[in-house]
MIZAFI-481865 format. One record per residue (C-alpha): z, x, y; residue number from 1. Coordinates in nm, 3 decimals, padded with zeros to 5 digits. Layout:
// MIZAFI-481865
<node <Z X Y> NUM>
...
***
This chain:
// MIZAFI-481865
<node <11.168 06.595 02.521> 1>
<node <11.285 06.219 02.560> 2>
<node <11.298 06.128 02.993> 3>
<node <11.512 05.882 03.008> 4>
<node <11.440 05.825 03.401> 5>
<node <11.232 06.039 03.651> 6>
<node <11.504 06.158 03.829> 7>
<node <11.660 06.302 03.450> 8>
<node <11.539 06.529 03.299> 9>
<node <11.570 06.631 02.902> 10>
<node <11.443 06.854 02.696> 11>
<node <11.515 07.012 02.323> 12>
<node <11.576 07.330 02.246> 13>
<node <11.611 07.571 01.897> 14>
<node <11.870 07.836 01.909> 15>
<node <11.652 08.068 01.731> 16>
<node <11.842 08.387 01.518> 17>
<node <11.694 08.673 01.831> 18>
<node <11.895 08.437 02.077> 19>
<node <12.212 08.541 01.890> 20>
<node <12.454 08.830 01.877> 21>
<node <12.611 09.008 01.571> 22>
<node <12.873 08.773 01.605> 23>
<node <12.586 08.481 01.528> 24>
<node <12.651 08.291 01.836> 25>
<node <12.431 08.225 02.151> 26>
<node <12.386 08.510 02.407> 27>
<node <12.523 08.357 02.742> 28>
<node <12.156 08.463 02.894> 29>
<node <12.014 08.240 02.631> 30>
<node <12.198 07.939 02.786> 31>
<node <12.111 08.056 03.155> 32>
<node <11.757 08.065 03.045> 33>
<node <11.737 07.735 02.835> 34>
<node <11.852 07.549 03.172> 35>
<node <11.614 07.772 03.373> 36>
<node <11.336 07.613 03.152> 37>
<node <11.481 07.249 03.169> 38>
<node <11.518 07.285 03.542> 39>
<node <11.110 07.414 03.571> 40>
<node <11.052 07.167 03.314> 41>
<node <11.208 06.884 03.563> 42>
<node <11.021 06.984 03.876> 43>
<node <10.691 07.026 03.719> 44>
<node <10.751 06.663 03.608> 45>
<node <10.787 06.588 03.996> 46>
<node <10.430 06.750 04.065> 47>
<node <10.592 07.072 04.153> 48>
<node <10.437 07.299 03.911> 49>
<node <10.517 07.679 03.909> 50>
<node <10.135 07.739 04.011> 51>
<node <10.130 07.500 04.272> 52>
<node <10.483 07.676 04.427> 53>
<node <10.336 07.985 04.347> 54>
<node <09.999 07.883 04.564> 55>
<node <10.199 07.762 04.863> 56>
<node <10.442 08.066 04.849> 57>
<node <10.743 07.941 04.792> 58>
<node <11.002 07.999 04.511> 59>
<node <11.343 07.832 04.409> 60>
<node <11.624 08.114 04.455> 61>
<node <12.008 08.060 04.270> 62>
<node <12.281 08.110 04.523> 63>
<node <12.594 08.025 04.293> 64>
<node <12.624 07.900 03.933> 65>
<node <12.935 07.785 03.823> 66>
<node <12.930 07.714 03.371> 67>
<node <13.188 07.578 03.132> 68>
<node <13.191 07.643 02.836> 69>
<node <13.348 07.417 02.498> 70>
<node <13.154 07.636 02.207> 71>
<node <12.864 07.897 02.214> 72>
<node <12.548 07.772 01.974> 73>
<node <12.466 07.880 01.676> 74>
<node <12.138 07.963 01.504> 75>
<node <11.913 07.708 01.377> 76>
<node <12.061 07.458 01.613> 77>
<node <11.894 07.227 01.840> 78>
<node <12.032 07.151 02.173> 79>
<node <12.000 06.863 02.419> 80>
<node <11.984 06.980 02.816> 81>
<node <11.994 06.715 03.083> 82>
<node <11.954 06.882 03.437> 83>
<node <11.905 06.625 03.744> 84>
<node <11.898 06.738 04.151> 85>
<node <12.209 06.622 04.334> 86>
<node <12.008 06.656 04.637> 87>
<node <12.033 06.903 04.933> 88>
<node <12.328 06.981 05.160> 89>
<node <12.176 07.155 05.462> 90>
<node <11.925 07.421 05.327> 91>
<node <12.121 07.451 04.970> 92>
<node <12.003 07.208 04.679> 93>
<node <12.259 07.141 04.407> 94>
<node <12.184 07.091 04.053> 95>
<node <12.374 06.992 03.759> 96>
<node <12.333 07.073 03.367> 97>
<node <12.487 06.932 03.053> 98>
<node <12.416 07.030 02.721> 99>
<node <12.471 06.865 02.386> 100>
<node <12.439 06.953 02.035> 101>
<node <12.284 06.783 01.707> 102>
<node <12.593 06.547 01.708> 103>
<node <12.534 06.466 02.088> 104>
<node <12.887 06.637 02.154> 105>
<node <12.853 06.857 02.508> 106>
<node <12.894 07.182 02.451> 107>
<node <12.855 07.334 02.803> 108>
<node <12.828 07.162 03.139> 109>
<node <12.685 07.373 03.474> 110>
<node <12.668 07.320 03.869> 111>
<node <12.436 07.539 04.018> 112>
<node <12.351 07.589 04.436> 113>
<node <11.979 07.702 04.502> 114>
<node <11.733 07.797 04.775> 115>
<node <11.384 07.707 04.872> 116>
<node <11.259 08.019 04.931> 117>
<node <10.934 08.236 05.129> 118>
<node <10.836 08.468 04.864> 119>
<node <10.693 08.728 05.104> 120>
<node <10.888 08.695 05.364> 121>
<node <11.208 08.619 05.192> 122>
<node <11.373 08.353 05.394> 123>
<node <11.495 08.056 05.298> 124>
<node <11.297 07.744 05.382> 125>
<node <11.420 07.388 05.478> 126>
<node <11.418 07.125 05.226> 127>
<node <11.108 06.958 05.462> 128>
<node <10.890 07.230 05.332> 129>
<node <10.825 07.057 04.946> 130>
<node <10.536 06.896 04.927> 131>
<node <10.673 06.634 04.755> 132>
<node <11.029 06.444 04.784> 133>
<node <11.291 06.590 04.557> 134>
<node <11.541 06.242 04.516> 135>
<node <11.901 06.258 04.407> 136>
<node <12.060 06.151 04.032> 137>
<node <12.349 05.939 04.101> 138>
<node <12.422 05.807 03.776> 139>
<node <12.616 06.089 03.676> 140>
<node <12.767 06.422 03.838> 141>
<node <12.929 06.782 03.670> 142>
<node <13.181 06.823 03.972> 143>
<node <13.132 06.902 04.334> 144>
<node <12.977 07.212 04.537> 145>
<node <13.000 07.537 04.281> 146>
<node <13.199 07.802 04.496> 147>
<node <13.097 08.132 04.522> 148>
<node <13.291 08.438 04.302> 149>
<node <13.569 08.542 04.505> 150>
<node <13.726 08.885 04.316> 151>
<node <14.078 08.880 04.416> 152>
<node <14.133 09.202 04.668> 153>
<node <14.439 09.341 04.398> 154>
<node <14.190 09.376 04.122> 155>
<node <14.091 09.714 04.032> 156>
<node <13.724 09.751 03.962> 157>
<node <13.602 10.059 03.742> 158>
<node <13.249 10.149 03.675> 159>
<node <13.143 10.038 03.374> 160>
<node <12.780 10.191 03.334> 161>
<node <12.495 10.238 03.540> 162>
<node <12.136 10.006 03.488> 163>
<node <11.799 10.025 03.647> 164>
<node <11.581 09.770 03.683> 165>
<node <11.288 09.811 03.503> 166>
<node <10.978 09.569 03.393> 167>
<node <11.147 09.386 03.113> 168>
<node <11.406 09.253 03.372> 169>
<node <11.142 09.110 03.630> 170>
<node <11.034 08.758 03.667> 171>
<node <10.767 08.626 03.785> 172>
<node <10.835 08.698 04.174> 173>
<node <10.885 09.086 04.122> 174>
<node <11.280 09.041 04.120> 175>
<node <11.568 09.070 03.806> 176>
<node <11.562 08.767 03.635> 177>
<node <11.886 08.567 03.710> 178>
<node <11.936 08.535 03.291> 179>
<node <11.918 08.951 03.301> 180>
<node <12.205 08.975 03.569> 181>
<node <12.388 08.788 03.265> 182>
<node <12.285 09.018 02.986> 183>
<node <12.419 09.286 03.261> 184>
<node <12.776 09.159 03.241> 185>
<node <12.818 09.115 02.870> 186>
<node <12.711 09.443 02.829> 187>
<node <13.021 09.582 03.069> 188>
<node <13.247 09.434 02.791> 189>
<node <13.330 09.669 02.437> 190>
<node <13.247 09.506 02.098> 191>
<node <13.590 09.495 02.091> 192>
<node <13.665 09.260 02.312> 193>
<node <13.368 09.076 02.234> 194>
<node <13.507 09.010 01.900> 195>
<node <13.905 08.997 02.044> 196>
<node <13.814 08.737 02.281> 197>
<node <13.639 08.394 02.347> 198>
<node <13.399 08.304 02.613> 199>
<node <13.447 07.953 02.822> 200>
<node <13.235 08.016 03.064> 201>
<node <13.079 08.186 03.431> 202>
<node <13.104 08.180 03.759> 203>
<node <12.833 08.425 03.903> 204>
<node <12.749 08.444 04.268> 205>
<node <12.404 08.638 04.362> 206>
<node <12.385 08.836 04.690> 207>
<node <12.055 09.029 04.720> 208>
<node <11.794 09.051 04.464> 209>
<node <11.701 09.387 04.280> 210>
<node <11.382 09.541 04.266> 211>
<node <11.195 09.753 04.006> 212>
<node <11.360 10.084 04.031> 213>
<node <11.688 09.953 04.161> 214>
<node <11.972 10.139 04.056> 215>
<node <12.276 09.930 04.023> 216>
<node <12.668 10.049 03.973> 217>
<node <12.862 09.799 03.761> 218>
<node <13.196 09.774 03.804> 219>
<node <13.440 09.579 03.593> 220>
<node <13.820 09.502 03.621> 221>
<node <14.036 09.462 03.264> 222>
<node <14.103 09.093 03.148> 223>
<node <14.297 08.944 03.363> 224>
<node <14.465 08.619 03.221> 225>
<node <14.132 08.402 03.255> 226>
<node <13.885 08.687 03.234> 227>
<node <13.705 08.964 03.339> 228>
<node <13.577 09.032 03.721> 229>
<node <13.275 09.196 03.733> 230>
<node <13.059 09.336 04.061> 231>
<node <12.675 09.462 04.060> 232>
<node <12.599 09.743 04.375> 233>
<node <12.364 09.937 04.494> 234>
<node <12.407 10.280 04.738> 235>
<node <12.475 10.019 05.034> 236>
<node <12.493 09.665 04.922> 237>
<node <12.695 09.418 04.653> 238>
<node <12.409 09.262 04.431> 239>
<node <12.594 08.996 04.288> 240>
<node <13.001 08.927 04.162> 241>
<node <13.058 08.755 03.861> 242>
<node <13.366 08.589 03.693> 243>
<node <13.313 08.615 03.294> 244>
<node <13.572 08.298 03.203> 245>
<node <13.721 08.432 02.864> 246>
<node <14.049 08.342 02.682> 247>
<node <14.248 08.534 02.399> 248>
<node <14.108 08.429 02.066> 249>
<node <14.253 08.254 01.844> 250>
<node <14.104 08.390 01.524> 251>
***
């Protein structure tokens, strides 16, 4: 790690060979988590450490993530995240991610829309509730306000497979990890395609958060010109809608 200012936040990470596929490149959940740990990493710096949350109750909770991506990692590489808070807009916080490789080229770039959170109660808190003050980075921004997946209304969704939330999916609050609802999509798409075409990014909006036991429907559309549509339900609610950015390969 090398903090440049208080408000930025970086941090190093090796792209080890179990956060690969068979094609040798990065599993999208390993980005998700890598900038879940750079994000902890950054508010434990600001005296916000996950006991101390823990303690008082609250937890952070991702609305909408919006990620770009320029190339997937490879093993044995070591990556450079920056995250920084663009500060709140109502009850929402916004933060920001870029990641760089071993020749400081960006690779991937993320906006990201979260919620302080009640843990037992589950409703969202105002920003007044941190203990501490949470300032804006201004010296740098990814894009505005990440909106949330919108699946057009002509796109046919099938069901792809069923999955049930079990304890290697839960984090630390009891819920599926937001990395896991990743591994969820990529495993709607065939080897096939995995190999037939190349991933640029995600948009993934999350609606209500699964529980051990939940049993969740996924549907899936075909590709459709930028990518595959994909929707997470339950008997009576949408989970979470994703957008799986992916582009005809060229190999």
């Amino acid at each position: 790690m090398n903090q440049i200012d208080k408000l930025l936040w970086i941090e190093d990470f090796l792209v080890q060979a179990s956060d690969t596929d068979f094609r040798l490149k990065a599993k999208l959940s390993f980005i998700l988590d890598v900038m879940q740990r750079a994000a902890d990493s950054a508010v434990h710096n600001l005296g916000l450490s996950m006991d101390k949350m823990l303690e008082a109750g609250m937890g952070w909770m991702v609305i909408t993530m919006d990620l770009d991506i320029n190339r997937l990692p490879l093993p044995n590489e070591v990556l450079t995240v920056h995250t920084w808070s663009k500060g709140n807009k109502g009850a929402l916080w916004q933060r920001d991610y870029r990641i760089f490789d071993q020749n400081k080229l960006e690779i991937a770039s993320a906006r990201s829309m979260w919620a302080l959170v009640d843990i037992d109660k589950r409703k969202i808190l105002r920003p007044s509730a941190l203990p501490v003050a949470v300032e804006p980075y201004l010296e740098d921004s990814v894009g505005p306000i990440p909106q949330k997946v919108a699946i057009p209304a002509d796109v046919i969704l099938q069901e792809a497979y069923r999955y049930q939330v079990r304890y290697s999916g839960l984090d630390n609050n009891g819920h599926l990890n937001n990395a896991r609802y990743v591994d969820i999509c990529c495993d709607a798409l065939t080897l096939e395609e995995w190999n037939e075409l190349k991933l640029t990014g995600l948009q993934i909006t999350y609606a209500q958060e699964a529980k051990y036991g939940t049993d969740i429907s996924i549907l899936r559309s075909e590709w459709i010109e930028d990518g595959i549509y994909i929707r997470g339900q339950d008997a009576d609610r949408v989970l979470f809608e994703a957008h799986l950015k992916l582009e005809k390969s060229a190999l």
